[in-house]
N, C-alpha and C positions, 0 to 999 in steps of 0.2 A: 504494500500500500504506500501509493507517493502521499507528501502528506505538507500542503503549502499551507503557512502557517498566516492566521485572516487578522491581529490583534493589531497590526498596523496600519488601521485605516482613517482614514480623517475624518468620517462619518461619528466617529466617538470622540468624544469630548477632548480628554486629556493627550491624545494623540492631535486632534487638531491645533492643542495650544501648541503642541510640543513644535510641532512644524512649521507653524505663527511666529514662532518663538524664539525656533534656534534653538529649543534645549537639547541638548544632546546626548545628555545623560539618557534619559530618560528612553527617547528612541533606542538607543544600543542595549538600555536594557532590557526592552520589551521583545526586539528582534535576537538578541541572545540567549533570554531564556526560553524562547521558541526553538530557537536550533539545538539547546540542548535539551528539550522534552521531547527531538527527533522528529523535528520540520523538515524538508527535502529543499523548500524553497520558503523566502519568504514574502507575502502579499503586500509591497508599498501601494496604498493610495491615496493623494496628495489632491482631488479632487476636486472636494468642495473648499478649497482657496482659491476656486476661481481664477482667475485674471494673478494670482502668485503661486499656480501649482507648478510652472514649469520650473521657474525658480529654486522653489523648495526642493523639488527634484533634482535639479541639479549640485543642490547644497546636500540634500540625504544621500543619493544612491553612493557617493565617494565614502561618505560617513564611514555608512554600513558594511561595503566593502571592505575598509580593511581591516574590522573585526572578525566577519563572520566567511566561515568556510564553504557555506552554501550560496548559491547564487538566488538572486531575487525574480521575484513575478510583476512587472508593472503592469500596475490596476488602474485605466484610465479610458475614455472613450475619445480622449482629444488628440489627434494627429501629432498636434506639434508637440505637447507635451510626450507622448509617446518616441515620437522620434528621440527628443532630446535624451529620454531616458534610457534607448536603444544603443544613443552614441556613445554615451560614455558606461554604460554598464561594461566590467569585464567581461570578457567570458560569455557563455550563449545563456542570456535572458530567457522568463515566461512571459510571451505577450498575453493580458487579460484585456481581452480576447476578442475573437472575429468574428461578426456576427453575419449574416446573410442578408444585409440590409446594404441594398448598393452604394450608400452616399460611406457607409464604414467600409467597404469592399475597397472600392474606389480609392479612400483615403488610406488604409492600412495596406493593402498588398503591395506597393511598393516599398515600405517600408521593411515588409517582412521577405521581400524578395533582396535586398540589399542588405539588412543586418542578423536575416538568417536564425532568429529567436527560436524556442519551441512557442507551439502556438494555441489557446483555446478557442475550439468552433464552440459557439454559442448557437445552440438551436432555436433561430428568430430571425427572421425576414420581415420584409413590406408589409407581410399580408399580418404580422406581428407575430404572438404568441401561438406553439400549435395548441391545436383543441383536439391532435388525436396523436398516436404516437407513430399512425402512417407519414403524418406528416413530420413528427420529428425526425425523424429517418430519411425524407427525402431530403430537407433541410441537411440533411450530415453528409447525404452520400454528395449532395451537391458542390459543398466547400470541399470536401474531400478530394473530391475530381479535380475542382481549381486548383487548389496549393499545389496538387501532385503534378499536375500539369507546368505549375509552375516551377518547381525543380523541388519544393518543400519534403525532406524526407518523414515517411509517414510516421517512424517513428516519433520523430518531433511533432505529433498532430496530437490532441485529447478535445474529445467531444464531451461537451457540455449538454443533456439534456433537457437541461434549465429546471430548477429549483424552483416553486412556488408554493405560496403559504398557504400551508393547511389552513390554517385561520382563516381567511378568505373563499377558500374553494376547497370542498370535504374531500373531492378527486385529486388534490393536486398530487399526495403522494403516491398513490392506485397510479396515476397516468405516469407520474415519472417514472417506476417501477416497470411500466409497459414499453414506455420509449427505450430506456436504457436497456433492456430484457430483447430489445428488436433489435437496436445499432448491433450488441454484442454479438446476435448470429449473424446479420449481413455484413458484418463490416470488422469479423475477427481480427483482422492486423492494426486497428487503431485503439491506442489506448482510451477511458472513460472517464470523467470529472465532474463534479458536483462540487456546488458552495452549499453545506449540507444542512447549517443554521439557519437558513433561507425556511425552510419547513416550518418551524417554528414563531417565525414573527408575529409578534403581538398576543401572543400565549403563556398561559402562566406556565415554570417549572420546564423550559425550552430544555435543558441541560437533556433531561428526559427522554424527548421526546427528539432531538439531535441523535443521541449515542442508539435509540430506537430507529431510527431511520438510516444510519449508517451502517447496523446491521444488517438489513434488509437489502440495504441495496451491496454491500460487499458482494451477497447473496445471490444476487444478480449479475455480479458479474463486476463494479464496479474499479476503476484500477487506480484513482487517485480524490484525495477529497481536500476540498478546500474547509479548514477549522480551526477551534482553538486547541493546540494542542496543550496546553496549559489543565486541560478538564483532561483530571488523569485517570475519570471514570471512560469518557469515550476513547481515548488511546486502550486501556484496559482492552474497551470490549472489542478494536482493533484486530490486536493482537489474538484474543481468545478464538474471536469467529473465523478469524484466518486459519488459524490451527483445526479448527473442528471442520472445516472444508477442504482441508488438504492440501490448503495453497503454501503451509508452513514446513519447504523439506526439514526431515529431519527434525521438526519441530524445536528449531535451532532459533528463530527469533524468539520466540515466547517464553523460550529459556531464556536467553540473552537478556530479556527486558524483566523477566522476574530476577535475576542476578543482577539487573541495572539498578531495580528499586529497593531489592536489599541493601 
């Protein structure tokens, strides 16, 4: 399980100041102890500063860098700040992400054809959100075709079958569970991704109902989750359900991480 770590987003408070702010402490702490609660990547999103994100960007991503051993996922829908974070990231970045919407098509695949990121499809076009999981599926195989055609290797590709809040609509997990359940057998060579706390919005006891929902979908197949790895009940059940599905040889990680928390 890849496991990109969500706790630095500027949609939360204490992160927005931090980025406002220039504190630095603070960021390197929040992104270090994600990497060592066993993040693979970690989530900057620098966003809602508006008209100072590209900025702050180019003040964080160096920051981070030369602390941390994993490389970062920039979270952004803005071209140019995207780019900027592309230029100077070391190393092969996670673009968050492509979605099937021409004016982001248009704006991001140069981008990703020149500095070569790993990349998430977001399953959302024009027509917006799917309403069935035929359509998410055609939505994946679509970008799919693209990148590939464009020289994008598939490895580098993870499909997003977008996350929506149970709170709002009682299907949303039934339906992601069907999307994600359909890419895996059409489209077995590309990896799966989920922003998994998305489920929970506006509910009480999310923690719950996150680590419930990321079981299911491991279940299904899934091969990386966007979270907090900080909640060391959902890492737990991580580990556990990978083990009891057979995806753990050797059951060498689950050792590893009971020997970690000893």
């Amino acid at each position: 399980m890849i496991i990109v770590g969500e706790r630095l987003n500027s949609s939360r408070t204490p992160v927005f100041q931090a980025l406002n702010r220039k504190y630095e402490k603070y960021l390197l702490d929040e992104a270090l102890k994600q990497e060592r609660a066993g993040a693979n990547y970690i989530d900057l999103n620098a966003a809602t500063l508006l008209e100072q994100e590209v900025s702050r960007l180019k003040w964080a991503i160096p920051l981070l860098q030369k602390k941390l051993a994993i490389p970062l996922s920039i979270d952004t829908p803005n071209s140019e700040a995207m780019e900027e974070g592309l230029k100077i990231h070391k190393g092969k970045a996670l673009l968050n992400s492509l979605s099937g919407e021409n004016r982001r098509i248009k704006a991001f695949l140069p981008l990703i054809k020149k500095y070569q990121p790993r990349v998430i499809i977001l399953c959302l076009d024009d027509r917006g959100i799917p309403q069935s999981s035929d359509q998410a599926l055609a939505i994946a195989e679509k970008m799919l075709s693209l990148l590939c055609k464009e020289g994008i290797n598939v490895e580098d590709i993870f499909v997003d079958p977008l996350v929506r809040p149970v709170g709002t609509d009682s299907r949303a997990g039934k339906l992601f569970m069907e999307s994600l359940q359909k890419i895996k057998k059409n489209l077995p060579e590309v990896k799966t991704i989920a922003g998994i706390s998305n489920i929970s919005f506006g509910l009480p006891r999310r923690k719950l109902l996150n680590r419930t929902f990321l079981i299911l979908a491991i279940q299904k197949g899934l091969d990386a989750a966007i979270l907090d790895p900080l909640d060391k009940e959902i890492i737990s059940s991580s580990y556990s359900v990978q083990t009891l599905l057979g995806k753990d040889s050797a059951i060498k990680n689950y050792l590893g991480y009971i020997r970690q928390k000893k």
